[in-house]
PAZAPA-4460 file (N, C-alpha, C; in steps of 0.05 Angstrom, whole numbers, plus 32768, in hexadecimal, padded with zeros to 4 digits):
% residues 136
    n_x    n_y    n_z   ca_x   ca_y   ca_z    c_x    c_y    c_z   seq   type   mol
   7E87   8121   800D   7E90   8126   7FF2   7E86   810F   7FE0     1      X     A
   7E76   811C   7FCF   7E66   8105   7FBF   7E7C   80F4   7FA3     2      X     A
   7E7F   80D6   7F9F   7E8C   80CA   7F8E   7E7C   80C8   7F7B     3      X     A
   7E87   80CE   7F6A   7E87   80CF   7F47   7E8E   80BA   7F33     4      X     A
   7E88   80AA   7F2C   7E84   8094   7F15   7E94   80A3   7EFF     5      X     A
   7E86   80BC   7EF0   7E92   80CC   7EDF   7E84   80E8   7EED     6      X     A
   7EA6   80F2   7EDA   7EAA   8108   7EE3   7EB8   811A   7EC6     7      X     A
   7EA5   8136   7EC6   7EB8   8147   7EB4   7EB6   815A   7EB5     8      X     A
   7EBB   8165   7EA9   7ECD   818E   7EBA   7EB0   819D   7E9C     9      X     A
   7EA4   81A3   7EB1   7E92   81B8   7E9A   7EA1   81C5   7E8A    10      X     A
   7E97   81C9   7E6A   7E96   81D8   7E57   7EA9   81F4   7E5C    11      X     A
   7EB4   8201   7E4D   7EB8   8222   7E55   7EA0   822C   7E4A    12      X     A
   7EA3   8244   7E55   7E86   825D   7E49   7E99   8257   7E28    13      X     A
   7EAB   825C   7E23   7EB5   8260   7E03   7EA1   8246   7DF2    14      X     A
   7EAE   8227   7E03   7EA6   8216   7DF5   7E8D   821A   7DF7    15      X     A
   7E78   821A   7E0A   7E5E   8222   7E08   7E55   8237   7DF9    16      X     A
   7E62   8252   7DE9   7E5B   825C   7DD3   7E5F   8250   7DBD    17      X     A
   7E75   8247   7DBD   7E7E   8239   7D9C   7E66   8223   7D9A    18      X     A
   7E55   8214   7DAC   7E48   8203   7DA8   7E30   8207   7DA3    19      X     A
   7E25   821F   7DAF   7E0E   822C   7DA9   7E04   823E   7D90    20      X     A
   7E29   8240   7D89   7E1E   8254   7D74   7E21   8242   7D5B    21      X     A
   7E2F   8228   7D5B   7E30   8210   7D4A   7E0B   8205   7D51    22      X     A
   7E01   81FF   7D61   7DE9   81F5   7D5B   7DD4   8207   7D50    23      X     A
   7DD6   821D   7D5B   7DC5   8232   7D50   7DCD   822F   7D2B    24      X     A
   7DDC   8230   7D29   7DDD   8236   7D05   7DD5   8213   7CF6    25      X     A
   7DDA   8209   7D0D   7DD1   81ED   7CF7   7DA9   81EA   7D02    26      X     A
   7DA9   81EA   7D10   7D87   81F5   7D12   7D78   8209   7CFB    27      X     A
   7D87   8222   7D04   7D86   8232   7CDE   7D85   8224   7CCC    28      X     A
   7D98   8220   7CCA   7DAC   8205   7CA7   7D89   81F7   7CA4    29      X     A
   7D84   81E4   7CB7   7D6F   81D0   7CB4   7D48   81E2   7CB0    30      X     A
   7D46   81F1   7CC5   7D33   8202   7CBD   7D37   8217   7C9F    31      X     A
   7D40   821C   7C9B   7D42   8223   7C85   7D43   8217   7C68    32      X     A
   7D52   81FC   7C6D   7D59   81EA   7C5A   7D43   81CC   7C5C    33      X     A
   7D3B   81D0   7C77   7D28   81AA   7C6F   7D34   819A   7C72    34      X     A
   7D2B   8186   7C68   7D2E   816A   7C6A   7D4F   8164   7C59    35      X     A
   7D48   8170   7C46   7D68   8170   7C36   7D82   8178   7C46    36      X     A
   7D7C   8181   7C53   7D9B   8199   7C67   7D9B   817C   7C7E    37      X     A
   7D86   8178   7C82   7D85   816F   7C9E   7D93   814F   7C8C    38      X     A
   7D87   814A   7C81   7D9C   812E   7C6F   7DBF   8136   7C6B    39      X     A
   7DBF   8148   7C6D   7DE2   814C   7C65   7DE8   8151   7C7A    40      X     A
   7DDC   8163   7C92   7DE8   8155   7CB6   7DEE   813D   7CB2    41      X     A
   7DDC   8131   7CA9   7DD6   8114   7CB5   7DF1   8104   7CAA    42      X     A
   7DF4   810F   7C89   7E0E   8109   7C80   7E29   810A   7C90    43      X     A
   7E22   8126   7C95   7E3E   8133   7C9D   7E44   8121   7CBC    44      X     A
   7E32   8120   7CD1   7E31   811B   7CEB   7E2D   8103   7CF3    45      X     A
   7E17   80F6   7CE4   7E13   80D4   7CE9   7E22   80BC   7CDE    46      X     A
   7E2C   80C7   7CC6   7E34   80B5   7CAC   7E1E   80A3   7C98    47      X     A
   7DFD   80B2   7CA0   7DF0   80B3   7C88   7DF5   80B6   7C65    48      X     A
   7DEE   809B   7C5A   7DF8   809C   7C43   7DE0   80A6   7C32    49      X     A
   7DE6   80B9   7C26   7DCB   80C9   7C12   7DBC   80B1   7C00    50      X     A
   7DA3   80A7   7C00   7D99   8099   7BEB   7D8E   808A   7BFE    51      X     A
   7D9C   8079   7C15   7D91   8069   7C24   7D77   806E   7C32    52      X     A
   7D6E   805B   7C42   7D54   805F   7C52   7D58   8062   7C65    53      X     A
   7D44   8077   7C7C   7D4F   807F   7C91   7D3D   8071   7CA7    54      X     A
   7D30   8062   7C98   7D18   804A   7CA6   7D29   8031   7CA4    55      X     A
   7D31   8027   7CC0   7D34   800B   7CB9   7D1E   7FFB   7CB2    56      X     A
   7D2A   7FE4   7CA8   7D16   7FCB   7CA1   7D17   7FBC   7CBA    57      X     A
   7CFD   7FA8   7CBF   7CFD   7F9A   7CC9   7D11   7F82   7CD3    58      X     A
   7D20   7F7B   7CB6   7D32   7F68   7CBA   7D4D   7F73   7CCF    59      X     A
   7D57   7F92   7CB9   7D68   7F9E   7CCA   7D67   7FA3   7CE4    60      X     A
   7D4B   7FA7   7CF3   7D46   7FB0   7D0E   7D52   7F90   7D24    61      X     A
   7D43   7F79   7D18   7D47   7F65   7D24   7D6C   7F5F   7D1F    62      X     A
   7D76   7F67   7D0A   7D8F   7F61   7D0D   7D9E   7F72   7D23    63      X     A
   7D96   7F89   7D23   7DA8   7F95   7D37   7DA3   7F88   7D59    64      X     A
   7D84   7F8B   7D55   7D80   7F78   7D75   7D8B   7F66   7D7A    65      X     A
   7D8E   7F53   7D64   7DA0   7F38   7D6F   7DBF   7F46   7D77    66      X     A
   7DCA   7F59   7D6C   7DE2   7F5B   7D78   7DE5   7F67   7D95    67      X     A
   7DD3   7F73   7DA6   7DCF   7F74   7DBD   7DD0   7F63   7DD1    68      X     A
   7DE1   7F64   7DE2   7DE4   7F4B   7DF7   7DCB   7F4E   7E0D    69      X     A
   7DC7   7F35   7E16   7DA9   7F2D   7E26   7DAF   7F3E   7E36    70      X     A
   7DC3   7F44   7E49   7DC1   7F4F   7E62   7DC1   7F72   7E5E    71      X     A
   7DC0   7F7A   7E49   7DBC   7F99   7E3F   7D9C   7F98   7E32    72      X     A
   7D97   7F8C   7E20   7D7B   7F86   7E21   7D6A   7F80   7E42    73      X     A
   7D6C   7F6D   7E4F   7D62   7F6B   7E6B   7D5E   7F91   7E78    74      X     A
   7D79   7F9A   7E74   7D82   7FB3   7E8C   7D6B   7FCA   7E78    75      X     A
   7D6C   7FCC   7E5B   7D5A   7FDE   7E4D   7D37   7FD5   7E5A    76      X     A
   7D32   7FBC   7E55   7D12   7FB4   7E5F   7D16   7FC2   7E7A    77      X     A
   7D1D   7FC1   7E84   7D16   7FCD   7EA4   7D1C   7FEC   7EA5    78      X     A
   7D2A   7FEF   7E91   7D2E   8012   7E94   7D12   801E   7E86    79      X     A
   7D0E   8012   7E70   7CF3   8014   7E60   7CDB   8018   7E75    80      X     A
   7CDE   7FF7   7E83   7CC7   7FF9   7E8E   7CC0   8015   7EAA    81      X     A
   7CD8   8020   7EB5   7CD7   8031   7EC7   7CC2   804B   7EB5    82      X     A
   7CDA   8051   7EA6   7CD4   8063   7E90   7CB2   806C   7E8A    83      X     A
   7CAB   8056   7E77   7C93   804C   7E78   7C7F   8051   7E88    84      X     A
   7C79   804B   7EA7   7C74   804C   7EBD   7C73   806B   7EBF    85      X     A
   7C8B   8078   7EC6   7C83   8094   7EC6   7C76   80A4   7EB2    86      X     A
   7C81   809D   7E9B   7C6E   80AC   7E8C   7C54   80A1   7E8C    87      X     A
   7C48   8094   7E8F   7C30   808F   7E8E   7C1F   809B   7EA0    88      X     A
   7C2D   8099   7EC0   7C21   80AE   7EDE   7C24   80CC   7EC4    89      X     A
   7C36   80D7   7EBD   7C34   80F8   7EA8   7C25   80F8   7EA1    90      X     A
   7C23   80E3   7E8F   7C06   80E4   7E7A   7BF2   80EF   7E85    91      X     A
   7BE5   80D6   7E9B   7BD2   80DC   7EAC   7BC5   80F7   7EB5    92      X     A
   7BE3   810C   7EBF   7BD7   812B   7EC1   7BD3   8131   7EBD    93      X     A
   7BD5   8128   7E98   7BDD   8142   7E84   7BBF   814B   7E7D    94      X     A
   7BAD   8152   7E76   7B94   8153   7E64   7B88   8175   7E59    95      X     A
   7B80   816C   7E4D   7B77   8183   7E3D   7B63   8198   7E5A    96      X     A
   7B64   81B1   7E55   7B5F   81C5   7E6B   7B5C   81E0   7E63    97      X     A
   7B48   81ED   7E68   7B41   8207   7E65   7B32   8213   7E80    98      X     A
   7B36   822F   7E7F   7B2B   824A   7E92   7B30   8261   7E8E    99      X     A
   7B1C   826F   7E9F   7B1B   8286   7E98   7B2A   8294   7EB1   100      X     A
   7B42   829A   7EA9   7B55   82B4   7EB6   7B44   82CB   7EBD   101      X     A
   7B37   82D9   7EBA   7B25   82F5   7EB9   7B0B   82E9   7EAB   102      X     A
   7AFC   8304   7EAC   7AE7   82FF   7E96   7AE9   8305   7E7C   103      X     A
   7AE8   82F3   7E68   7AEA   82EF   7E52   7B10   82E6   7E42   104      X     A
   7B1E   82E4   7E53   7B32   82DA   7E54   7B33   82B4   7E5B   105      X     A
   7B37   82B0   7E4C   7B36   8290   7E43   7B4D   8282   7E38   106      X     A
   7B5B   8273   7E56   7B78   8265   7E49   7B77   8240   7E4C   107      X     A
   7B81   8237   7E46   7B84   821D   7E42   7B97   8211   7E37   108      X     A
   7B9F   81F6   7E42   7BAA   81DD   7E2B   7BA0   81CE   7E22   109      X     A
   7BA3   81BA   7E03   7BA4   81AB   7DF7   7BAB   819F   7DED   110      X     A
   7BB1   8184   7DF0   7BBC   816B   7DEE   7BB3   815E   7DCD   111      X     A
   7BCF   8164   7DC4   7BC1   814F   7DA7   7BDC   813C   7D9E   112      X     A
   7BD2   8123   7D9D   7BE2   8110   7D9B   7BF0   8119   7D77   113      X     A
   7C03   8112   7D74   7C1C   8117   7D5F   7C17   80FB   7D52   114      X     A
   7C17   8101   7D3A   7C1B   80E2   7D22   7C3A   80D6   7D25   115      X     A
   7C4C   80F4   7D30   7C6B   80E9   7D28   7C79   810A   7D2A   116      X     A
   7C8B   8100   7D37   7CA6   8110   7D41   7CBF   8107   7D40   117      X     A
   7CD5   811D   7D41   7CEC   8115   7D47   7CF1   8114   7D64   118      X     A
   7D0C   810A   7D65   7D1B   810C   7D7C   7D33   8107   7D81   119      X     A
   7D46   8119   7D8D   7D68   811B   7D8D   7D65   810C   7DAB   120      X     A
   7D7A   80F8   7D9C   7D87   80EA   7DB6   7DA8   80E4   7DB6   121      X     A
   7DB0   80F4   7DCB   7DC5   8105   7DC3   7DDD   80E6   7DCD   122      X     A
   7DF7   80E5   7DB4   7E02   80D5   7DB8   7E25   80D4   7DB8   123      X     A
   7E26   80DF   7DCC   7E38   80F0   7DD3   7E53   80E1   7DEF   124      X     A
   7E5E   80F1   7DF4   7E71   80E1   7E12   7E60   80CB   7E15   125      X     A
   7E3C   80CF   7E26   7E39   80D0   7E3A   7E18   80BF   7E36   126      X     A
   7E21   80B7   7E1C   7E07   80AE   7E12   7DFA   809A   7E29   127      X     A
   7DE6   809A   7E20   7DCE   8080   7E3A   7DB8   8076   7E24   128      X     A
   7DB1   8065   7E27   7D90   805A   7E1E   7D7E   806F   7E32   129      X     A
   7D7E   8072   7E40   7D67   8077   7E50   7D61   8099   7E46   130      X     A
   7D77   80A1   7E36   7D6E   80B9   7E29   7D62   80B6   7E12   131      X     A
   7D66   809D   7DFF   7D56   8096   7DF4   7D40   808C   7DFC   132      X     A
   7D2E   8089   7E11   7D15   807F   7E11   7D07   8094   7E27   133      X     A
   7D21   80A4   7E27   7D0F   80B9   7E38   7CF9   80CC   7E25   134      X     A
   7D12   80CA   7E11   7D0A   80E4   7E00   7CF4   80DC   7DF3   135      X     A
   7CF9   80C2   7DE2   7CE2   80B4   7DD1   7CC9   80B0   7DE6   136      X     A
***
């Protein structure tokens, strides 16, 4: 019998509709609406204040680091560096690829590096860093 650190009783099917059918419409809300909708999530959900910047500054970034204790900084560098490490063996596989399935049937992938993306890092019960640096 395997021991558990944490432990919690899955979702119902109900709650798992009510949740699906709540993300689905704010996905809508935002595709439909842009950057504006997605700012009043951000209102409604983060406690984003409308006007502000959603870029920290430099100064701000270093202030929050200092409030991080060494031994959580230490435990992130090594989670990083695992991290890191594997994605990089991914990388490695990944590459651009084409063939021909039949004759004249021609499939492939291609790899094109992104200037910039988002990414949800969900912050919740059960939050971790390491979902943040998975995802990023």
């Amino acid at each position: 019998m395997p021991t558990y650190l944490k432990q919690v009783s899955p979702p119902s099917e109900e709650k798992n509709a009510q949740t699906t059918e709540i993300v689905s419409r704010i996905l809508k809300d935002i595709e439909q609406g842009g950057e504006e909708v997605a700012l009043e999530y951000a209102t409604r959900f983060d406690g984003y204040l409308p006007g502000t910047s959603l870029v920290l500054s430099e100064e701000d970034i270093q202030t929050k680091i200092a409030l991080v204790p060494d031994q959580i900084k230490t435990d992130i560098q090594f989670a990083y560096g695992n991290i890191k490490k594997f994605a990089e063996m991914q990388r490695a596989c990944i590459q651009d690829m084409e063939f021909e399935t039949s004759p004249g049937f021609r499939v492939g992938q291609k790899c094109i590096p992104l200037e910039s993306c988002g990414a949800y890092v969900p912050g919740g019960r059960y939050s971790h860093i390491a979902s943040a640096l998975m995802t990023v």
